[in-house]
N, CA, C and O atoms as a CHARMM CRD file, in Angstrom:
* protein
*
  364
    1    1 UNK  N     81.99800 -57.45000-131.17700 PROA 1      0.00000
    2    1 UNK  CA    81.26700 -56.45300-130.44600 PROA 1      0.00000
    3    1 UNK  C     80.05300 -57.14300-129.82400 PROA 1      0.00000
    4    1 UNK  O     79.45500 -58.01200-130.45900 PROA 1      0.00000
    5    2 UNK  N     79.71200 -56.81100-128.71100 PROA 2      0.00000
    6    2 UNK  CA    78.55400 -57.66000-127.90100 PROA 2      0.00000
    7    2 UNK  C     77.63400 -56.62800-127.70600 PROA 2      0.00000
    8    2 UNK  O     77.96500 -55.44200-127.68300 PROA 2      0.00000
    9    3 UNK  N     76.48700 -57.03400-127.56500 PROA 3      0.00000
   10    3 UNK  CA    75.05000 -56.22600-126.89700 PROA 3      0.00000
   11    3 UNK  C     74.96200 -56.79600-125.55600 PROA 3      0.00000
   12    3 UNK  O     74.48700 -57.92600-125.43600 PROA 3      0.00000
   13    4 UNK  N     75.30100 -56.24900-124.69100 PROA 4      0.00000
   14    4 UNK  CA    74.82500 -56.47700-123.47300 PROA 4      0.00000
   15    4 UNK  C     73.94800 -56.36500-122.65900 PROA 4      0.00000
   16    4 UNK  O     73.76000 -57.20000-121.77500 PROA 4      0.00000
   17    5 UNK  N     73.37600 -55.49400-122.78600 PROA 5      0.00000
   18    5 UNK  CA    72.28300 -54.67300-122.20700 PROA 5      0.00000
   19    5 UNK  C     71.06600 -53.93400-123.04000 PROA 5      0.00000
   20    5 UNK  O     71.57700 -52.92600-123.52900 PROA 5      0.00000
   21    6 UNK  N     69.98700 -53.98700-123.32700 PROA 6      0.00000
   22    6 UNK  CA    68.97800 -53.53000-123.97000 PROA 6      0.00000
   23    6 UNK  C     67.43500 -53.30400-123.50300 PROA 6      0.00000
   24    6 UNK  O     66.59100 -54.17700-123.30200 PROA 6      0.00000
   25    7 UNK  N     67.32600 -52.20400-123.41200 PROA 7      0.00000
   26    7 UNK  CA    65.73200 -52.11400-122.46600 PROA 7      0.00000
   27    7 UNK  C     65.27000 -50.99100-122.97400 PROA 7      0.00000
   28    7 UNK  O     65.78500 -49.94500-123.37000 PROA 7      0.00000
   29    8 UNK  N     63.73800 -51.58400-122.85000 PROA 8      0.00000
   30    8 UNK  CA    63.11700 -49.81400-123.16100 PROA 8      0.00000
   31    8 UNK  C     61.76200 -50.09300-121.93200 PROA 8      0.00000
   32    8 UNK  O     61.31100 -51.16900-121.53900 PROA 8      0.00000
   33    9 UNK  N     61.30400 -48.46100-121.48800 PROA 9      0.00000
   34    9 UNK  CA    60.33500 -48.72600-121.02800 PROA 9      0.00000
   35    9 UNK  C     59.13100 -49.11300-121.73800 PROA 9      0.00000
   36    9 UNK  O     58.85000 -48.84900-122.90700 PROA 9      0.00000
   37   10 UNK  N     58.31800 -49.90100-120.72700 PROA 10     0.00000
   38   10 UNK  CA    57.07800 -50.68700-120.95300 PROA 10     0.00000
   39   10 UNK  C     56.36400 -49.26200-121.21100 PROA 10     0.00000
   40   10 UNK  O     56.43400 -48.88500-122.38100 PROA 10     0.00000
   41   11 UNK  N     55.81100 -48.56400-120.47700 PROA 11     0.00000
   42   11 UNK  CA    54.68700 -47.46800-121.29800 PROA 11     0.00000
   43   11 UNK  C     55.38400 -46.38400-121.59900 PROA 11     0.00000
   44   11 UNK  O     55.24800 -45.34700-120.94900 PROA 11     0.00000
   45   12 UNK  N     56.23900 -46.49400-122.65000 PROA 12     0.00000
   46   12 UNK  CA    55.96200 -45.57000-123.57600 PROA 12     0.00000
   47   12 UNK  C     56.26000 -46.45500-124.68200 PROA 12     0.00000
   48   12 UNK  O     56.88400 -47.50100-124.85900 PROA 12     0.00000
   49   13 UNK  N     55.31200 -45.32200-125.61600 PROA 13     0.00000
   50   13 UNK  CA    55.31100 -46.24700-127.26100 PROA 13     0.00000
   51   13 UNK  C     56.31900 -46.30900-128.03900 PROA 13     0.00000
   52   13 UNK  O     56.70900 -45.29000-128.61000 PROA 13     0.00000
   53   14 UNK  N     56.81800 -47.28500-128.17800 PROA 14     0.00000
   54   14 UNK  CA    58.00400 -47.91900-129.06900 PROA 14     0.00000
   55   14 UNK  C     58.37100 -46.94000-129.98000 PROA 14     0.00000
   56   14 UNK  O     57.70800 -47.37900-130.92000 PROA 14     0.00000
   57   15 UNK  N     59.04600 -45.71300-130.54500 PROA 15     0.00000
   58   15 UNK  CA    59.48600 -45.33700-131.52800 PROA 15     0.00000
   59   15 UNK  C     60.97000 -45.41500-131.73800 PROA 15     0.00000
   60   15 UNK  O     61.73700 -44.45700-131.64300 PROA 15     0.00000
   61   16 UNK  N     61.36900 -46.91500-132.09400 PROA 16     0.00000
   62   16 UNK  CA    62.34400 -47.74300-132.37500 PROA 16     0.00000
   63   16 UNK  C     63.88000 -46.92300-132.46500 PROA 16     0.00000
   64   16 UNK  O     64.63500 -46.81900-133.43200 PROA 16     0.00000
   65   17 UNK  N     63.99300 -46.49700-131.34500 PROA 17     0.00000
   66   17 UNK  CA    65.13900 -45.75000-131.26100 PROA 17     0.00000
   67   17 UNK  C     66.53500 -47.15900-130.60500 PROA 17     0.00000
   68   17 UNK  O     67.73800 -47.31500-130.81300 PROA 17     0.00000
   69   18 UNK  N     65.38200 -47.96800-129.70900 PROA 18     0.00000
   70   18 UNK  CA    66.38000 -49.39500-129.51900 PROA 18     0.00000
   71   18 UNK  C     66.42800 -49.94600-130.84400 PROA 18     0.00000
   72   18 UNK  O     67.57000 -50.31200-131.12500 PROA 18     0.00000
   73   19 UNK  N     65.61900 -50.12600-131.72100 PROA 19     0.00000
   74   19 UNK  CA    66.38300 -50.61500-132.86300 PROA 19     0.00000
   75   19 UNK  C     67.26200 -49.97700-133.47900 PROA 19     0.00000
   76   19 UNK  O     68.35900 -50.47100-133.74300 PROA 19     0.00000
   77   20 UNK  N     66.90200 -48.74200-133.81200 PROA 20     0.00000
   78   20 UNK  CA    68.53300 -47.83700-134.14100 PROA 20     0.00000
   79   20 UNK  C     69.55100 -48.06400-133.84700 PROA 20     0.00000
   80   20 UNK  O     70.50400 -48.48400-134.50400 PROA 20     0.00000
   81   21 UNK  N     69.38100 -47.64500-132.19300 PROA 21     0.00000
   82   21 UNK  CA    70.53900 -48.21100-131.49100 PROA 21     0.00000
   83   21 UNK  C     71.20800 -49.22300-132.20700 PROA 21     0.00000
   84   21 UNK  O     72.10800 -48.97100-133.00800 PROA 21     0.00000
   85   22 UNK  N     70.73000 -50.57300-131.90200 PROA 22     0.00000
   86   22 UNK  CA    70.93800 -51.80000-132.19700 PROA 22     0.00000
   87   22 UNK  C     71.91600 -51.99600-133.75800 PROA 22     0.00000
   88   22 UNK  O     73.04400 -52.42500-133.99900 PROA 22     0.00000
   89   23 UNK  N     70.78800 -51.42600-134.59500 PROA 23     0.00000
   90   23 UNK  CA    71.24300 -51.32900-135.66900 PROA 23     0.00000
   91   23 UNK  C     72.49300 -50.18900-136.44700 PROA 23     0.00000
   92   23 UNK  O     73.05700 -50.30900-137.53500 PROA 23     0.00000
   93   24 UNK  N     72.58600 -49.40500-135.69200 PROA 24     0.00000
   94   24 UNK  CA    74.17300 -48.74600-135.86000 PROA 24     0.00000
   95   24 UNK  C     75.63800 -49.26000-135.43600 PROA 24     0.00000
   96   24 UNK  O     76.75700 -49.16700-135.94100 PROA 24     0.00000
   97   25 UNK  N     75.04100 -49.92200-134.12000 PROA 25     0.00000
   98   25 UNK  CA    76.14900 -50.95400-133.66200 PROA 25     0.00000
   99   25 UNK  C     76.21800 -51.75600-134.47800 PROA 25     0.00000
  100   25 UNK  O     77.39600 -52.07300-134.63900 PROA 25     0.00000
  101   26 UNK  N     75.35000 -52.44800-135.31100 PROA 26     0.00000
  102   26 UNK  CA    75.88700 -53.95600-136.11300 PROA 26     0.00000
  103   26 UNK  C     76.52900 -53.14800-137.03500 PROA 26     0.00000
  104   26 UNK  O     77.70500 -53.47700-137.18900 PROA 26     0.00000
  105   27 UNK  N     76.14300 -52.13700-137.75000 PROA 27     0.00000
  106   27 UNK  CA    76.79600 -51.44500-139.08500 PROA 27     0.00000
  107   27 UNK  C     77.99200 -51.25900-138.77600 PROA 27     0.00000
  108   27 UNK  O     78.78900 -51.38400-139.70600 PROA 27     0.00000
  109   28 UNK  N     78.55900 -50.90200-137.39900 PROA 28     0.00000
  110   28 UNK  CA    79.89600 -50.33600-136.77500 PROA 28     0.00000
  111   28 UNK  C     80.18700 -51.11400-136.87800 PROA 28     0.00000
  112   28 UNK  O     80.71900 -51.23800-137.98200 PROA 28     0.00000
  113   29 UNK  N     80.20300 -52.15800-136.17700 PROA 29     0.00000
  114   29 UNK  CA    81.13500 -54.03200-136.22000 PROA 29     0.00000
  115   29 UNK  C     81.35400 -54.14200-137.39700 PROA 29     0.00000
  116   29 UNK  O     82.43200 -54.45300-137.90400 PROA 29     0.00000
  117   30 UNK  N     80.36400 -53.90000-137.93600 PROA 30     0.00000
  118   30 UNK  CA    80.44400 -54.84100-139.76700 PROA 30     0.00000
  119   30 UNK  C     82.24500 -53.52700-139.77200 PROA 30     0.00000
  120   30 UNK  O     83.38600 -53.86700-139.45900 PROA 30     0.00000
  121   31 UNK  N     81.78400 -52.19200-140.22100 PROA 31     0.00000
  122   31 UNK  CA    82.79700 -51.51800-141.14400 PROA 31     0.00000
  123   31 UNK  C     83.85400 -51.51400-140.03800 PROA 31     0.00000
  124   31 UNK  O     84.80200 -50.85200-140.46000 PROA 31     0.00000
  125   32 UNK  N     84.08200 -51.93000-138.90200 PROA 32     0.00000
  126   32 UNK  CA    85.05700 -52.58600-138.38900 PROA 32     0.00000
  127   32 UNK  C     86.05100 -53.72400-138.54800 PROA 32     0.00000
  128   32 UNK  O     87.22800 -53.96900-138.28300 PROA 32     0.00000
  129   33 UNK  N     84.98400 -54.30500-139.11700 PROA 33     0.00000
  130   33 UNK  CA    85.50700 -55.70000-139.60700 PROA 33     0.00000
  131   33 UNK  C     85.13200 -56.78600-138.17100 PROA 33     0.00000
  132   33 UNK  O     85.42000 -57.96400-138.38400 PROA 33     0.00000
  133   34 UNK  N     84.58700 -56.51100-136.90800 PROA 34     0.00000
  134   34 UNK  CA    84.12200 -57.33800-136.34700 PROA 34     0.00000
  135   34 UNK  C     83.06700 -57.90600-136.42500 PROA 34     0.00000
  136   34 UNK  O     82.19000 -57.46000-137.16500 PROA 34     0.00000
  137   35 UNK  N     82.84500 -59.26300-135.53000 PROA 35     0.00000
  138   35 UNK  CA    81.27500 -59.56300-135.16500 PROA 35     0.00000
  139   35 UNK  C     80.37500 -58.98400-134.58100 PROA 35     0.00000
  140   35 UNK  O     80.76900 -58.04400-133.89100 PROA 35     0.00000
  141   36 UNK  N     79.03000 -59.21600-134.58000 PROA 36     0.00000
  142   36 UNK  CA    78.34700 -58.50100-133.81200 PROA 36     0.00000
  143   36 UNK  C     77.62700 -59.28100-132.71700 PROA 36     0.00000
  144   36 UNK  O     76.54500 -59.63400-133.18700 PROA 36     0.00000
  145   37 UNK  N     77.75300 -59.67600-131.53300 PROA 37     0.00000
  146   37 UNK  CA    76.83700 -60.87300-130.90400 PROA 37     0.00000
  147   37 UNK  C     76.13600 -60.32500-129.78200 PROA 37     0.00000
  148   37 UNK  O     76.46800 -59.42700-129.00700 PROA 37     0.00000
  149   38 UNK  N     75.03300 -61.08300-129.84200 PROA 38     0.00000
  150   38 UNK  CA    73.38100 -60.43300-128.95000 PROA 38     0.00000
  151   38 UNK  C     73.85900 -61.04900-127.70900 PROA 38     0.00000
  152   38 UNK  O     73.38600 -60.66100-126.64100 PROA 38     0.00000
  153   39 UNK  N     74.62400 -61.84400-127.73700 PROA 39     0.00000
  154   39 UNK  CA    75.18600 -62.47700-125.66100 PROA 39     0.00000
  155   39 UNK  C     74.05600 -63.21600-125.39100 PROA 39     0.00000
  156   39 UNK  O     73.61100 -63.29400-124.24600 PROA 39     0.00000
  157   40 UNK  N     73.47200 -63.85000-126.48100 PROA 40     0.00000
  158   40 UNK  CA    72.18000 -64.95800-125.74000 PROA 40     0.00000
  159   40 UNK  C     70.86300 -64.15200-125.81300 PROA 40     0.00000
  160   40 UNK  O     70.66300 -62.96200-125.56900 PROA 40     0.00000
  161   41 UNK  N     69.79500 -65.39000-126.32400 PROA 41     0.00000
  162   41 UNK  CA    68.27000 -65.04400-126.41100 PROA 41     0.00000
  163   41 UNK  C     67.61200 -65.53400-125.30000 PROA 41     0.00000
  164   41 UNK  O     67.85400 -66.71000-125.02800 PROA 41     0.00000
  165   42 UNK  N     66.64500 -64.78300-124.40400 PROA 42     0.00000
  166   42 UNK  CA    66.52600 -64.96900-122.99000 PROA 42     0.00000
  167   42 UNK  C     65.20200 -65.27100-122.97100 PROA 42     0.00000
  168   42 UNK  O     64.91500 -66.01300-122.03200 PROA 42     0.00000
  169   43 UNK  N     64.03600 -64.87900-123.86200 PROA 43     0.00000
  170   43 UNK  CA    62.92900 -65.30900-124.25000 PROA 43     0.00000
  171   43 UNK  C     62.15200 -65.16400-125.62900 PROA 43     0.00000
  172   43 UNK  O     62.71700 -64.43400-126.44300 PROA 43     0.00000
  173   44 UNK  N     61.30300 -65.56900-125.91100 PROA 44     0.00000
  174   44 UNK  CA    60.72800 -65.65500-127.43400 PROA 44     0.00000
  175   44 UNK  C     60.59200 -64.75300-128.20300 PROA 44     0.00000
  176   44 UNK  O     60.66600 -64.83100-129.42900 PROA 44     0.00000
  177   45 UNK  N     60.27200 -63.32300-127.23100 PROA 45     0.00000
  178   45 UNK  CA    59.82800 -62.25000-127.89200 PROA 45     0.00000
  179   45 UNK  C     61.40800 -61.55600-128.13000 PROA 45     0.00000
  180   45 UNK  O     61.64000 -60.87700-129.13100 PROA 45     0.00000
  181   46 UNK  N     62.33000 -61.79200-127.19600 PROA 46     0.00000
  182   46 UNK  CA    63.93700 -61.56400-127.71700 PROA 46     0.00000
  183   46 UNK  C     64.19300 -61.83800-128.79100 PROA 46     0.00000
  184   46 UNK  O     64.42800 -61.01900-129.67900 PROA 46     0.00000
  185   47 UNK  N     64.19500 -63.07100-128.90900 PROA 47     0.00000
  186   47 UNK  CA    64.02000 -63.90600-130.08900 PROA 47     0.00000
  187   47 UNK  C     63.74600 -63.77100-131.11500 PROA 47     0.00000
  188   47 UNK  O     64.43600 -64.23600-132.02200 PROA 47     0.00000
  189   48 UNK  N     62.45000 -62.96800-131.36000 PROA 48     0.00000
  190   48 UNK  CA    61.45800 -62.21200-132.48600 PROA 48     0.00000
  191   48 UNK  C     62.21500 -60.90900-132.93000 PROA 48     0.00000
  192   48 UNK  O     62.44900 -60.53700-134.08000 PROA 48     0.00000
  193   49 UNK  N     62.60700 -60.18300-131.50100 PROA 49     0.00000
  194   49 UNK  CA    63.05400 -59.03100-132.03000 PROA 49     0.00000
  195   49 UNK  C     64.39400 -59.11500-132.67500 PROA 49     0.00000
  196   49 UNK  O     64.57400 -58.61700-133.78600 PROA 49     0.00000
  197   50 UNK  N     65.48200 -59.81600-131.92300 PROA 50     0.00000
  198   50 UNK  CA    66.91000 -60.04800-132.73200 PROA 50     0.00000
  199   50 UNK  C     66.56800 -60.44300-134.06600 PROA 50     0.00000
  200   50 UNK  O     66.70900 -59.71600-135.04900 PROA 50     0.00000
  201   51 UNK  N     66.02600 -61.84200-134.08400 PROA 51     0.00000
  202   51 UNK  CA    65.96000 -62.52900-135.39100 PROA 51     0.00000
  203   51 UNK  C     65.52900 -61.06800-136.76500 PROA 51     0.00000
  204   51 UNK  O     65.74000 -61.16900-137.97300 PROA 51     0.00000
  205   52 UNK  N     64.96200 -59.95000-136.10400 PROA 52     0.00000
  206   52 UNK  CA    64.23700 -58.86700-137.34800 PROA 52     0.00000
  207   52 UNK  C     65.90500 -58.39000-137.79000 PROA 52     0.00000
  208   52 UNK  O     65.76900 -57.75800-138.83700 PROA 52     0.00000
  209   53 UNK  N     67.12200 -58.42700-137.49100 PROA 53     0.00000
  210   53 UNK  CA    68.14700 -57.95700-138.00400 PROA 53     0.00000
  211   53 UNK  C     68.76900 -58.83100-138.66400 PROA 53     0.00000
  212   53 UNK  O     69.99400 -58.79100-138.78300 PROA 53     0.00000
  213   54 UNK  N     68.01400 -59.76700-139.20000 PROA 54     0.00000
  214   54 UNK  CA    68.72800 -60.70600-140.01000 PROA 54     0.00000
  215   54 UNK  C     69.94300 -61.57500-138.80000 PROA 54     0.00000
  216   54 UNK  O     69.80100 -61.74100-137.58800 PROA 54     0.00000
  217   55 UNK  N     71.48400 -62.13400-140.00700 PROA 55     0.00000
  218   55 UNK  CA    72.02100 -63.28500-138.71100 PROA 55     0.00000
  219   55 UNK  C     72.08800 -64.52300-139.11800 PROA 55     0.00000
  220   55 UNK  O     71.76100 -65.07500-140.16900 PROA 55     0.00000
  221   56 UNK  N     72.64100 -64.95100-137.96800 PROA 56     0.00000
  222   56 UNK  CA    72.50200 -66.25400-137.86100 PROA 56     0.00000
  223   56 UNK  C     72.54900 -66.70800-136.11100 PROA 56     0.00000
  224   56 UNK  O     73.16200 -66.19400-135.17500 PROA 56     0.00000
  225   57 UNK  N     71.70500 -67.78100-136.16500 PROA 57     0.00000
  226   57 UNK  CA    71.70500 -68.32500-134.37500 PROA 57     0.00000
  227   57 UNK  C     72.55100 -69.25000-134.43000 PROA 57     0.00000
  228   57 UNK  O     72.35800 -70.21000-135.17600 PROA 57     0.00000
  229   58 UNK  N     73.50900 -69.16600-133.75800 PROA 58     0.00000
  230   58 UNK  CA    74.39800 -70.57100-132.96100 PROA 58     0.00000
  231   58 UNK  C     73.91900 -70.59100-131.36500 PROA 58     0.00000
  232   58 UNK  O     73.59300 -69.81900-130.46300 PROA 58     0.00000
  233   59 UNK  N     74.13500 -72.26600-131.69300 PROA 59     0.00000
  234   59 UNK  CA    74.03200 -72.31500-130.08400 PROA 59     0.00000
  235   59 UNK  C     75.04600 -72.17100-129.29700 PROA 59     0.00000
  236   59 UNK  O     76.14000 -72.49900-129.75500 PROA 59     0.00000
  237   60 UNK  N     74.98700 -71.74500-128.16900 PROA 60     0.00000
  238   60 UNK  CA    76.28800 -71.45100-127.21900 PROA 60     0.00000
  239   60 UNK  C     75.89000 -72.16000-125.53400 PROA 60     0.00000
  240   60 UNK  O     75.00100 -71.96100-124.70700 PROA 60     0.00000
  241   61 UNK  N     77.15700 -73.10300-125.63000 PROA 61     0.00000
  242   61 UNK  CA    77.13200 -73.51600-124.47900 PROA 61     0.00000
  243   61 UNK  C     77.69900 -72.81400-123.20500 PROA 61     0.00000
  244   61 UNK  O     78.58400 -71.96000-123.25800 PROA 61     0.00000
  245   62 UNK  N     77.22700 -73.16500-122.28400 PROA 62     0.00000
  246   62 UNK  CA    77.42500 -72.52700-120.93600 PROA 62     0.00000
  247   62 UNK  C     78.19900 -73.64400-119.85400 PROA 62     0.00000
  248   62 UNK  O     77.75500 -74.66300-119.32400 PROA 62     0.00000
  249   63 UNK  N     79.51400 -73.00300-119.77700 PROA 63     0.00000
  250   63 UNK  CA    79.96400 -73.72100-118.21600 PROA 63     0.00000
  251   63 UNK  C     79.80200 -73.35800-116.99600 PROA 63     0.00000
  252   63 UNK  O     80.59400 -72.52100-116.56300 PROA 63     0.00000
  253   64 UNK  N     78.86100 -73.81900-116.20300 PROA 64     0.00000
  254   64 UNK  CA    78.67200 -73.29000-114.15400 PROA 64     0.00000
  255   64 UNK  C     79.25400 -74.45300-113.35600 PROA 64     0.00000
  256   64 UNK  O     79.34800 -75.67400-113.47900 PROA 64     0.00000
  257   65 UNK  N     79.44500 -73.93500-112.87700 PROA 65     0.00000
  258   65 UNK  CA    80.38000 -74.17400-111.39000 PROA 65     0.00000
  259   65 UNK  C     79.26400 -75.56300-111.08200 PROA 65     0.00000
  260   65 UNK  O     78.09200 -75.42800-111.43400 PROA 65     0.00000
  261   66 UNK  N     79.65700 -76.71100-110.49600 PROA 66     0.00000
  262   66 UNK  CA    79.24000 -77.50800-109.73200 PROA 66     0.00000
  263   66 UNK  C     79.12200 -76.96100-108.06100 PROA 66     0.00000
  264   66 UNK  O     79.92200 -76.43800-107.28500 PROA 66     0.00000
  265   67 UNK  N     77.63600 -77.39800-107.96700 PROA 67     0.00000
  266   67 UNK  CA    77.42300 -76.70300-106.66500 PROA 67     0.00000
  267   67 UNK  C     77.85100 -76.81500-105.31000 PROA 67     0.00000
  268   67 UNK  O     78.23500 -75.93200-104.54300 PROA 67     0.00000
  269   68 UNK  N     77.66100 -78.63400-105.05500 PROA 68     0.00000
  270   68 UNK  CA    78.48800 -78.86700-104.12600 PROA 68     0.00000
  271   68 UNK  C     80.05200 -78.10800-104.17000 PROA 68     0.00000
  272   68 UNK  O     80.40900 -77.18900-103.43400 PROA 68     0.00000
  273   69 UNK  N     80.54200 -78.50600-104.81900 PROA 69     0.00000
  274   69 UNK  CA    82.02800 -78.54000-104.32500 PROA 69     0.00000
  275   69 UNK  C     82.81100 -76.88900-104.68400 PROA 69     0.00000
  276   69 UNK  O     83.91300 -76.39100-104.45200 PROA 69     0.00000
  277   70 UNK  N     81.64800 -76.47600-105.30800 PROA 70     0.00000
  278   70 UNK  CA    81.87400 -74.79200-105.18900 PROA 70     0.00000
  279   70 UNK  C     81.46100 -74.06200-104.10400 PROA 70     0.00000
  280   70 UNK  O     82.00100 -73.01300-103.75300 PROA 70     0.00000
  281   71 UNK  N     80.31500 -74.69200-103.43700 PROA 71     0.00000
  282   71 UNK  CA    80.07400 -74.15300-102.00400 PROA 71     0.00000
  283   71 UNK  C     81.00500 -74.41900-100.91000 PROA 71     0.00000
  284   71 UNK  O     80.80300 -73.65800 -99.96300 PROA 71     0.00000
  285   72 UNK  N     81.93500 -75.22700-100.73100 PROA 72     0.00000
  286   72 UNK  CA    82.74200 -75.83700-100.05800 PROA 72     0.00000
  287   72 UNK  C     83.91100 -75.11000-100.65600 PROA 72     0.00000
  288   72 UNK  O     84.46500 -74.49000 -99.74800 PROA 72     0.00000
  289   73 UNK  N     84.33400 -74.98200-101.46000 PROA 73     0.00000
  290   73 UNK  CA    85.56900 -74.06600-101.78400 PROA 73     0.00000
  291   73 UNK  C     85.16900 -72.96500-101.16000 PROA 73     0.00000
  292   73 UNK  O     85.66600 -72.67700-100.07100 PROA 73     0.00000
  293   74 UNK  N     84.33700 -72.27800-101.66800 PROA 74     0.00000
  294   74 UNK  CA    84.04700 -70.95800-100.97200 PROA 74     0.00000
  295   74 UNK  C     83.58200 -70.88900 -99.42000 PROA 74     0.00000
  296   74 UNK  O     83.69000 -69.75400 -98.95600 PROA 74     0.00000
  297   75 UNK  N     83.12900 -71.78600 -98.59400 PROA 75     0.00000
  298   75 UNK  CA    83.33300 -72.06700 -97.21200 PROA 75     0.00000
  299   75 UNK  C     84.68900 -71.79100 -96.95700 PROA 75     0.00000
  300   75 UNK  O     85.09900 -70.76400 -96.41600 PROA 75     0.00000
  301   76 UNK  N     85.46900 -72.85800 -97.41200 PROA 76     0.00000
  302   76 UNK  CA    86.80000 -73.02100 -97.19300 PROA 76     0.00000
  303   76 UNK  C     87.78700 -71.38400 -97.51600 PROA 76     0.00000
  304   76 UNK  O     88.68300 -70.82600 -96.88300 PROA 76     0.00000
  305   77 UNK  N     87.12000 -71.08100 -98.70400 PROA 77     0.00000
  306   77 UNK  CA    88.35100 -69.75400 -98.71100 PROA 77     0.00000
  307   77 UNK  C     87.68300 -68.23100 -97.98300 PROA 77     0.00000
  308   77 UNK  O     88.17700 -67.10400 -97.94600 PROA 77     0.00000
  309   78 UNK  N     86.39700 -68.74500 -97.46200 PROA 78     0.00000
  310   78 UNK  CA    85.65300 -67.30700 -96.42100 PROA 78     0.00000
  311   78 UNK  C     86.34700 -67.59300 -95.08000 PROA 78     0.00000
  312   78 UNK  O     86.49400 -66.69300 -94.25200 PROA 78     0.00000
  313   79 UNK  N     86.75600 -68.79900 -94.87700 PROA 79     0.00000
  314   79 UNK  CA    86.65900 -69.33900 -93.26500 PROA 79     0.00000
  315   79 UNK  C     88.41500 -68.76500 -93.34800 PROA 79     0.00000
  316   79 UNK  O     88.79400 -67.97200 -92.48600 PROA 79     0.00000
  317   80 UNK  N     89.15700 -69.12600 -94.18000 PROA 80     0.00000
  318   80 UNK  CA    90.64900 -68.32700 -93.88500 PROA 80     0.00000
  319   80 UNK  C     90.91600 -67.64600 -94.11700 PROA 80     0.00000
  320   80 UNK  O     92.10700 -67.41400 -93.91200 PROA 80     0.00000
  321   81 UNK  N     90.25000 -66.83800 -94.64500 PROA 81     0.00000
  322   81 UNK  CA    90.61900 -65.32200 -95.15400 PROA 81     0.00000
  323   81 UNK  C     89.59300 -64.25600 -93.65200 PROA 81     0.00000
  324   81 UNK  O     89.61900 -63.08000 -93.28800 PROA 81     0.00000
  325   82 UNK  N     89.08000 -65.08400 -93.35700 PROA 82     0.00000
  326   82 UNK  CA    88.79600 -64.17000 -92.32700 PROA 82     0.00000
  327   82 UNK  C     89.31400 -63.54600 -90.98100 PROA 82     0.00000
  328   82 UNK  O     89.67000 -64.04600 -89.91500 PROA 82     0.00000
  329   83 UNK  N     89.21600 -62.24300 -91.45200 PROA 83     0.00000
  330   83 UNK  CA    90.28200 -61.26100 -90.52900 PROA 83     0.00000
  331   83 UNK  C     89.91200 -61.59000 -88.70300 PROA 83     0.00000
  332   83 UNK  O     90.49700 -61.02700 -87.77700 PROA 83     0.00000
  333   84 UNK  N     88.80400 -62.63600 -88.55700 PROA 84     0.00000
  334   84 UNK  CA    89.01700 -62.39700 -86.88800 PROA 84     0.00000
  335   84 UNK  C     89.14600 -63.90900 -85.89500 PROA 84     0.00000
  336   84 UNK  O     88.77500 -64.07900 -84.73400 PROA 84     0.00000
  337   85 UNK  N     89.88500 -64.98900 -86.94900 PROA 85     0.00000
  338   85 UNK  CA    90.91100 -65.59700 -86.95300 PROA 85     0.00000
  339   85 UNK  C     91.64100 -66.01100 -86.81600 PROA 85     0.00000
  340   85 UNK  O     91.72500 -66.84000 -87.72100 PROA 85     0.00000
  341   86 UNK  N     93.12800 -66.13800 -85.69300 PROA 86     0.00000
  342   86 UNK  CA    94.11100 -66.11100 -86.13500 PROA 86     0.00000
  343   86 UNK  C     94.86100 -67.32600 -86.92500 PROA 86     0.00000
  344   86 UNK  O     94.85800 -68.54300 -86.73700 PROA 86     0.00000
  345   87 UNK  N     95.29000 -66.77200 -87.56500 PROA 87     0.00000
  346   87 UNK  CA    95.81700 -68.51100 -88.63200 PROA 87     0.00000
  347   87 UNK  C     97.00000 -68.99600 -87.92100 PROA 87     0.00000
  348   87 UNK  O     97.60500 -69.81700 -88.61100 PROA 87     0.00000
  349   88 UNK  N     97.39400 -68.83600 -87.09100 PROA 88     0.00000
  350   88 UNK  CA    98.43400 -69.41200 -86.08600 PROA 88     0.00000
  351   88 UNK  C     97.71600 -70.31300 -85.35900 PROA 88     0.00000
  352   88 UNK  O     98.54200 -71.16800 -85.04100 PROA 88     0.00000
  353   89 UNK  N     96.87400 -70.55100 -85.00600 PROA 89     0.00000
  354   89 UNK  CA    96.17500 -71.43900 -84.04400 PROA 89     0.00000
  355   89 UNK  C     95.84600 -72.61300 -85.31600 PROA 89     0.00000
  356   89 UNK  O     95.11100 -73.55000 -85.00400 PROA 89     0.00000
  357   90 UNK  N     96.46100 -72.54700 -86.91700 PROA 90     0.00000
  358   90 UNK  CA    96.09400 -74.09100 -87.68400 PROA 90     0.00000
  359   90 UNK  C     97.26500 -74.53600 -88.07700 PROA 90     0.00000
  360   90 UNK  O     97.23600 -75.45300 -88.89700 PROA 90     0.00000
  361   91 UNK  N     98.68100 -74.00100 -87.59300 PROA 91     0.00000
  362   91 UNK  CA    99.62500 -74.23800 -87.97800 PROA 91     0.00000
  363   91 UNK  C    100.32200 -75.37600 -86.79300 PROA 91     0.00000
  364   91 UNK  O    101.44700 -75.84200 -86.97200 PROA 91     0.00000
C-alpha cells in the first residue's frame, strides 16, 4: 500500500487528523498482510514526521531517462506522428 499524496493546510492548526489518516492506513496494510510505503522523503521535516510512525528507511533508487537521447527520441516520434505531414513524401 503506498501514500501518495499528503497535505494539510498551512493556517489552520494541526489537529492531527493527517496523522490518523496516515495511521489507519498503516493498521489496514498491516491486517492486510501488506506493506505500507511513504513513496520517498522529500524534505527533513517529512522526514521527522514519517519517522514518528515508527519503520524502517531503505534507500530507493531512481531510474530517469538520459536527456540527450530522450529528447531526440521524442523529436523523432512528435515529428512522425504528426498529423500535417504526409509520410509518403519519406518513403
Amino acid at each position: 500500500m503506498y501514500n501518495l499524496l499528503s497535505t494539510r493546510a498551512l493556517d489552520v492548526t494541526d489537529n492531527g487528523a493527517t496523522s490518523l489518516l496516515i495511521w489507519s492506513a498503516i493498521k489496514k496494510a498491516q491486517e492486510l498482510g501488506f506493506l505500507f510505503d511513504f513513496d520517498g522523503i522529500a524534505t527533513q521535516g517529512i522526514g521527522r514526521f514519517y519517522s514518528g510512525f515508527g519503520g524502517e528507511i531503505k534507500t530507493r533508487l531512481i531510474v530517469t531517462r538520459g536527456r540527450r537521447i530522450y529528447k531526440a527520441a521524442e523529436y523523432i516520434k512528435n515529428t512522425i506522428s504528426r498529423p500535417d505531414i504526409d509520410s509518403s513524401d519519406y518513403t
